[in-house]
N, C-alpha and C positions, 0 to 999 in steps of 0.2 A: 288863085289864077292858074297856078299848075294842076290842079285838080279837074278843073276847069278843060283844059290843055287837053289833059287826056282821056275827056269823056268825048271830044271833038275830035282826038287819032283813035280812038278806038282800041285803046290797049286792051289786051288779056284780062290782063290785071295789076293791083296797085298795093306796095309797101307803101306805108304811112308813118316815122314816127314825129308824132304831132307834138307840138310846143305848147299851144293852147287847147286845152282841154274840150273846154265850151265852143271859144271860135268855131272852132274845124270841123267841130261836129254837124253842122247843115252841108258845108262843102264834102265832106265822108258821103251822107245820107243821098246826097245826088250823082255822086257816082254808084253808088250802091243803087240806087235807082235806075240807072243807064244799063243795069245789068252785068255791073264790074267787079268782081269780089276785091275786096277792101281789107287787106290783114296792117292793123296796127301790131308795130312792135316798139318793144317798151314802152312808150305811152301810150295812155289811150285814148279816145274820145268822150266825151260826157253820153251817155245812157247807150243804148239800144240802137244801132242807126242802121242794124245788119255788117256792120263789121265782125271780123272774129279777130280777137287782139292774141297776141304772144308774146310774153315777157318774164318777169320777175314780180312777182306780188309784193308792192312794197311795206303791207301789212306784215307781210313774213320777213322780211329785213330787217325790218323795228321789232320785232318778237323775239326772232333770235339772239341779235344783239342785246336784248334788255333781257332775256332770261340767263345769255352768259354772264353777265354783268352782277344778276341779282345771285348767283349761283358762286362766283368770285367774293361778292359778301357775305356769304352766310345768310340770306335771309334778310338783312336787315341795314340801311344807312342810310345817308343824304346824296339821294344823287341831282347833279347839273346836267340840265337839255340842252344842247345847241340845233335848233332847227333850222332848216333851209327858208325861201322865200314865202311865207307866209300865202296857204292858198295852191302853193304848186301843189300838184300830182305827188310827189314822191313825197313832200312833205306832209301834207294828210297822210297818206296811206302810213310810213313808219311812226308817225304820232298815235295812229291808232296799234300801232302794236305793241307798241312798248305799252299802254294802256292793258292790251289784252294781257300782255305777261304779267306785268306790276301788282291786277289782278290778285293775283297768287301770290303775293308778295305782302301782303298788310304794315310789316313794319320798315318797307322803304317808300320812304320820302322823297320827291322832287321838289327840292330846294329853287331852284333857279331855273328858268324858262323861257329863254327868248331867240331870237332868231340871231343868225350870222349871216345869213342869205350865201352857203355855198363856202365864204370868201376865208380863205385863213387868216387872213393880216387882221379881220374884225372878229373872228374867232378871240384870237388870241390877244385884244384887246378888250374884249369882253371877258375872260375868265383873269385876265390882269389884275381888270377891278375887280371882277368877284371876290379874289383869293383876297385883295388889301382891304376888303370891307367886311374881314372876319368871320366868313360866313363857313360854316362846317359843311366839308363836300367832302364824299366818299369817292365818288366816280364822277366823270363824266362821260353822256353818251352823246357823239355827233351824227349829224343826219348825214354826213359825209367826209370823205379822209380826208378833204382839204382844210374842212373846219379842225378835225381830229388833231392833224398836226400843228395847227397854231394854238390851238388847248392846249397844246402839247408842251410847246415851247413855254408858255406863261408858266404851266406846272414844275417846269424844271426848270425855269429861271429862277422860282418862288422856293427854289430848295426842297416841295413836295413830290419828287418823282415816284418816292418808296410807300407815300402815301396817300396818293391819289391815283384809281385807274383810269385810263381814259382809252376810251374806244370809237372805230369812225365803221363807217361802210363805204363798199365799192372795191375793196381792194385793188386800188390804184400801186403802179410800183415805190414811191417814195414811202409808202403805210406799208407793204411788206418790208420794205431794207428797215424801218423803223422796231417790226415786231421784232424781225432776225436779229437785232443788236437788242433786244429786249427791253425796249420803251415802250411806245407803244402797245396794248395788252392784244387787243383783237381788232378783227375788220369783216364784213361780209363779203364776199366774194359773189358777184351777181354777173353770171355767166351773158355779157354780150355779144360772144362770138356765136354760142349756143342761141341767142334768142335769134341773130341774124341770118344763121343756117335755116333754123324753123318758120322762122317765116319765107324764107324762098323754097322752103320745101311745102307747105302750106300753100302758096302761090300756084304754085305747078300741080298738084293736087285739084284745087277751083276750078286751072283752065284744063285738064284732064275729065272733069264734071264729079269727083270723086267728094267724099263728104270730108271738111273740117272743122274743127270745134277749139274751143277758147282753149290757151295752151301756156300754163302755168309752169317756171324753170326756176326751181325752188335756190335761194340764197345759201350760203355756204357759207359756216364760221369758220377764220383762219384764225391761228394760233400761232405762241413760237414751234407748239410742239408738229405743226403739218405746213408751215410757212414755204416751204420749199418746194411743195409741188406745185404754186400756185402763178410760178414766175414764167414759166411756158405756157400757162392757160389763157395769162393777161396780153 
């Protein structure tokens, strides 16, 4: 209905970032229709509707992450997935990345695989039961720092901190003060301020008549060893 809204005021143009993928996309496609340039940021719409999206490829946040992680092993171990809502956007897209790196990777293992949808408190109720049901886990990798830190907690309540690494994305500030005291191993840092700039500069660009095109703001591995510059960016 807001979309709606302002194919009827006649706006310039329109920031989008969409919740539902599929939905949104016919209400996108009609103002793109109306003659509106349509820039999705961070999410995007399902297929082709003449939007040009800007964000953070979430393929490449799952890649990163899972090739730090395979790179922390040697090559080789058991790792635990904690994914997001099953179906979302950022949950495909880091699912297939950690795939693309893993790849490369032949003798690591994902042992365990299920969703947390986002939540810490079911994070860490799920890697609770993992750890008491014997199961050999080298790493865990979350599809986000809320999950990450409630892994987090169940691994050092379970007395494995020294032997389990565990990693989130997003670099939110509770996942940096976590790396800086040295828990926590890594986090992706996905530039939101940057995707919000570019897409109002992309906007303005449209209504200028000037050309833009799809605009990829590649993910950023935090460490303890660079954890510091990331507290001003967030």
């Amino acid at each position: 209905s807001q979309l709606d809204s302002f194919i009827t005021q006649g706006v310039d143009a329109v920031i989008i970032s969409p919740v539902d993928a599929d939905a949104l996309a016919p209400a996108v496609k009609s103002v793109v229709d109306a003659g509106i340039p349509v820039i999705t940021c961070s999410a995007d719409v399902t297929g082709d509707q003449g939007q040009v999206w800007v964000g953070s490829e979430n393929e490449n946040g799952g890649e990163v992450q899972a090739r730090y992680v395979a790179e922390q092993l040697g090559g080789e171990g058991k790792v635990a997935v904690l994914r997001g809502p099953l179906g979302a956007f950022a949950e495909q897209g880091r699912f297939a990345g950690y795939e693309t790196a893993l790849a490369d990777y032949p003798n690591i293992e994902i042992v365990f695989d299920q969703t947390a949808n986002w939540q810490r408190e079911e994070a860490m109720s799920l890697v609770e039961n993992l750890l008491t049901s014997g199961t050999e886990v080298d790493a865990i990798m979350c599809q986000n720092d809320a999950m990450a830190l409630g892994a987090l907690e169940a691994v050092k309540a379970a007395g494995k901190q020294d032997d389990i690494i565990v990693t989130g994305i997003d670099a939110i500030e509770d996942a940096l003060d976590s790396i800086k005291a040295g828990e926590l191993a890594a986090t992706c840092f996905q530039d939101a301020i940057g995707q919000g700039q570019t897409a109002i500069e992309m906007a303005m660009k449209a209504i200028n008549g000037e050309s833009i095109e799809r605009t990829n703001i590649p993910f950023e591995l935090v460490t303890i060893d660079n954890v510091d510059e990331y507290y001003d960016r967030i």
